[in-house]
N, C-alpha and C positions, 0 to 999 in steps of 0.2 A: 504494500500500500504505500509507497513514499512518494513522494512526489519530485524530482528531479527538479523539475523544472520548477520547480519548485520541487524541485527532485527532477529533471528534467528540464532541472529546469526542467520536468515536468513536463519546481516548482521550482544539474546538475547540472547543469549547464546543459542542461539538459544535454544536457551534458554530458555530457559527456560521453560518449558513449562506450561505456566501458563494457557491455554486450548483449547481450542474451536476451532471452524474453521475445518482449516487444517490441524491443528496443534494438539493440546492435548485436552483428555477429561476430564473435571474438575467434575467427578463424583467420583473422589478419597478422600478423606480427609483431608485437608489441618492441617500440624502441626502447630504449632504458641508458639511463645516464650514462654506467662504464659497460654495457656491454648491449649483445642482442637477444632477443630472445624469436628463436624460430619455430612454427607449431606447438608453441607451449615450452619449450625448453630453452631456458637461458644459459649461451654460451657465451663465455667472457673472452672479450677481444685480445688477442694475443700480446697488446702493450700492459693490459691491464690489471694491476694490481689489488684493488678496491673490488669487493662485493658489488653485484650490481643493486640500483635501487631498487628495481620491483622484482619479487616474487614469485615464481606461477608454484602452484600446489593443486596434485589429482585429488586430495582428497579436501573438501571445505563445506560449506556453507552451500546450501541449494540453492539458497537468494543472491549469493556472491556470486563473483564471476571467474575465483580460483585466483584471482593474482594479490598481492599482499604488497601491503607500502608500512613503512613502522610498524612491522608484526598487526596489521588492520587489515581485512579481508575487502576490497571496493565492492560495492554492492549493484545488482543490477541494475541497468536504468528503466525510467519508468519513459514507456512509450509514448507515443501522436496521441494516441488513445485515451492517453490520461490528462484532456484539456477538458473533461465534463469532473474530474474528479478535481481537478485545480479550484474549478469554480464553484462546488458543490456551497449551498447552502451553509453547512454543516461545518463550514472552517470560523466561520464567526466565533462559532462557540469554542471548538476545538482549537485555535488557533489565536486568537483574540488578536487581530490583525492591528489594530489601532493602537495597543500596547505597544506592540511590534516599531510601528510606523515612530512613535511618539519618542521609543526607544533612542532614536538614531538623531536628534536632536538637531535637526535639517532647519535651513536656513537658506532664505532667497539668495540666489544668485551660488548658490551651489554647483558641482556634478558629481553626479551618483550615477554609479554604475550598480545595475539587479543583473547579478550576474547567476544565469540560467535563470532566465524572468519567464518562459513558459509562456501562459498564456497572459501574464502581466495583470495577473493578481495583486501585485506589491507597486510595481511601476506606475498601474495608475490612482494609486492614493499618497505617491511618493511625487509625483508630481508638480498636484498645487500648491503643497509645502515649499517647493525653492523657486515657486515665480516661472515669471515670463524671462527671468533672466539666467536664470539655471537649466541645467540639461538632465535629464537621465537618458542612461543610454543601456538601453533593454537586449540583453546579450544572448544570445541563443544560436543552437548548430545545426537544430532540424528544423527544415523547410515550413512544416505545416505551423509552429512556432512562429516563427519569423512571418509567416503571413498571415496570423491570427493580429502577432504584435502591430502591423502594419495596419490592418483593417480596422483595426480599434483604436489607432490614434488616431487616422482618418476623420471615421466615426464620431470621435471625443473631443474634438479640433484641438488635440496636446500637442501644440506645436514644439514644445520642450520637448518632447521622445524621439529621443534617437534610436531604431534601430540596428543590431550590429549587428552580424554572423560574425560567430567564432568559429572556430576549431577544437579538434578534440586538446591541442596542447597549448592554443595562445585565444585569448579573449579578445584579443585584436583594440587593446583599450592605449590612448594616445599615452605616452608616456611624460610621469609627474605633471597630470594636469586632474586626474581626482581625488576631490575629496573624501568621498567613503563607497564602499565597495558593500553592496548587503548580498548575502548567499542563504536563502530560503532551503533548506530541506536538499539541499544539490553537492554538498562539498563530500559527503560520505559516496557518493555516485562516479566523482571524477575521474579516466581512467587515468589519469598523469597530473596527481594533485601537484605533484614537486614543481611541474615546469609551470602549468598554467597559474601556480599562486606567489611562482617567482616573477611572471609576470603581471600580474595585480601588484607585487610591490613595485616593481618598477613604476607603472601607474600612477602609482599613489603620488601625491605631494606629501611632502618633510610635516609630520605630524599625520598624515591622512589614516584613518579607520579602514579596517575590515569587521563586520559585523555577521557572526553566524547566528544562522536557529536551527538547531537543531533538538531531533529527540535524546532524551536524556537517556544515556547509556546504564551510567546510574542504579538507577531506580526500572526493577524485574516490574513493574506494576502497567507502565506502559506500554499499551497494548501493539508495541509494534516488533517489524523483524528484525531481530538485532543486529544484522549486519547494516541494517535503516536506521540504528542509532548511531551519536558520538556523545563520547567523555570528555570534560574539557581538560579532564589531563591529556586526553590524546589529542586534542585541538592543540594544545599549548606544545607536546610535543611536533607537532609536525609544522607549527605555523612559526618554532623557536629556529629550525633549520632553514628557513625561510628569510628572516631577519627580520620578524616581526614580536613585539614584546605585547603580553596580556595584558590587557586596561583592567576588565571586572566582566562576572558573568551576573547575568540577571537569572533570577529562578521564579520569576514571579509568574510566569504563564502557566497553562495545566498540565501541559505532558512535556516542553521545549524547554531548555536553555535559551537565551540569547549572548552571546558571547564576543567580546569586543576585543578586537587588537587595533595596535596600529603602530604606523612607519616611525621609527626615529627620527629626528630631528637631526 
């Protein structure tokens, strides 16, 4: 049940597509920092002394996709499919979106990047918060995404919404010209969180945020698949080898973290 893009960016950039399901098929090749990996087996490049980053493993998690970044399993993405479950009714409660939005403490003449914005659940309430003078810039890598994104700023005359396509390794985001970066339900989905959130720090300006939500790994009570969760120990480890230092995590939602980093100065 995750949402990418909002888990997929939906609600993962949508990220991302790191396989299976509905979503992507992981009979591609996966790159990796010091080496390659060919049909699922990683072979390290003959200069290469360093472990490579990612992982593949036959045996894992049914909702994973078998390959492992910091001992973390990346979790399926969620399909095109899941743009009726982004929008469902049902995330008001569950999700308490305005908490969310109010969280990030936005401000006219801002740019925020909703990176795997989905069907732009978050982009278009993140919108009127930074004016006519601010951008969001709605990031996404599947097609039907990007033309949901499109037809609803149209629709909504948000002339602030930028539309991006990304990639499964770069967000395609101008570099140090954003101020905060928000990732809905999409960063446990990534398949190559290393490169693509070395690229949001690029991104960033000197002080800029990264802001996650995710489900609390935590806590066995919430009802989801635990590869669909994260811990913010493991946010903090994987965002510290990134060059990004922990601000504060919020606990105040009903099943999520909200969890803040951002760029040194």
């Amino acid at each position: 049940m995750v949402h990418l893009t909002r888990c997929t960016l939906a609600s993962a950039f949508v990220a991302i597509g790191a396989v299976a399901g509905a979503s992507h098929s992981s009979s591609q090749p996966h790159a990796v920092l010091y080496g390659v990996s060919v049909h699922g087996i990683v072979v390290q490049s003959p200069d290469s002394t360093a472990p490579p980053r990612y992982e593949t493993r036959a045996n894992h998690d049914p909702n994973g996709t078998g390959k492992f970044y910091m001992g973390r399993e990346i979790a399926q993405v969620l399909g095109t499919g899941g743009i009726e479950w982004l929008d469902r009714r049902e995330r008001e409660e569950e999700e308490h979106p305005a908490e969310v939005v109010a969280s990030l403490d936005l401000h006219p003449g801002e740019v925020v990047a909703d990176l795997g914005a989905g069907s732009g659940y978050f982009t278009f309430r993140i919108a009127p918060k930074i004016g006519k003078t601010g951008t969001v810039m709605a990031v996404e890598v599947q097609q039907a995404m990007l033309d949901t994104l499109r037809t609803r700023a149209a629709a909504l005359k948000a002339t602030n919404v930028k539309v991006v396509q990304g990639t499964e390794t770069d967000p395609h985001l101008p570099a140090a010209a954003v101020d905060l970066v928000l990732v809905v339900d999409v960063y446990h989905e990534l398949a190559y969180p290393f490169e693509v959130m070395t690229k949001v720090r690029q991104a960033l300006k000197p002080g800029g945020r990264v802001v996650f939500v995710e489900y609390r790994k935590e806590d066995p009570a919430v009802p989801i698949k635990e590869v669909h969760k994260m811990s913010v120990e493991q946010l903090e480890k994987e965002m510290t080898v990134v060059g990004l230092v922990r601000v504060r995590a919020v606990e105040t939602l009903p099943l999520q973290h909200i969890v803040i980093f951002r760029k040194p100065n």
